[in-house]
C-alpha positions in Angstrom: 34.1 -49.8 132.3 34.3 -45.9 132.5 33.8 -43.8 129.9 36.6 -41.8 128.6 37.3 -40.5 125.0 40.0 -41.8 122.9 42.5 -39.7 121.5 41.9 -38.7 117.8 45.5 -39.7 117.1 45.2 -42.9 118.5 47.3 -44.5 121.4 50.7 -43.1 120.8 51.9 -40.2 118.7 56.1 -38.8 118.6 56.0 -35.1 118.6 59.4 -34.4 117.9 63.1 -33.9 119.5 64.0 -30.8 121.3 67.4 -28.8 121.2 68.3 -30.9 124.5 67.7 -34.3 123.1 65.1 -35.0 124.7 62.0 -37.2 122.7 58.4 -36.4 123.3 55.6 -38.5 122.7 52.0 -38.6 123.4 50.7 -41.6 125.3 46.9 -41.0 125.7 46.3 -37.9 126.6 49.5 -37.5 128.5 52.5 -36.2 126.9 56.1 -37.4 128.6 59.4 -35.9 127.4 62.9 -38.8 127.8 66.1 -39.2 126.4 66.9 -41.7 124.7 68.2 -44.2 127.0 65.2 -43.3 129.5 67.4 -42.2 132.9 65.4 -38.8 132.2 61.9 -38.5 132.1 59.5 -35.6 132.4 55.7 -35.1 132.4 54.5 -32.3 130.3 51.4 -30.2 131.5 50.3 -27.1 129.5 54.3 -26.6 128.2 55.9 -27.1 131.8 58.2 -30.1 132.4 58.1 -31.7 135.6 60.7 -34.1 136.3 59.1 -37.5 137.5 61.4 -40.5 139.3 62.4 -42.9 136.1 62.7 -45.9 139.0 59.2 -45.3 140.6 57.7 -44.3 137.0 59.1 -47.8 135.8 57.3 -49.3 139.3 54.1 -47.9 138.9 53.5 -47.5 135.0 55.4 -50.3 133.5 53.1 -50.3 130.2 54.0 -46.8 129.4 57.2 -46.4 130.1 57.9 -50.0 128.1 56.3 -47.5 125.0 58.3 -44.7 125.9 
């Protein structure tokens, strides 16, 4: 197994709802930004979204985005 450290907060955390209505939550140490029905989805790095594919997201992280 590798050695990484856990979160402090545990696995997930919700952060809050922006002016848009979009949700963020922390997932590990990642923090993703959706809406509500998840066609939206953003990956948030140092306070800058970046807009990820929701279809190839879905593909290739099924376990998150199932917690989103």
């Amino acid at each position: 197994m590798s050695n990484f450290k856990k979160h402090p907060d545990g696995y997930k955390s919700y952060l809050g709802r922006d002016d848009k209505g979009l949700y963020s939550v922390r997932i590990k140490w990642a923090i993703y930004a959706a809406n509500a029905n998840g066609s939206v989805l953003y990956e948030i790095k140092d306070g800058v979204k970046k807009p990820l594919n929701v279809e190839q997201f879905k593909a290739k992280e099924p376990k998150i985005f199932a917690s989103l």
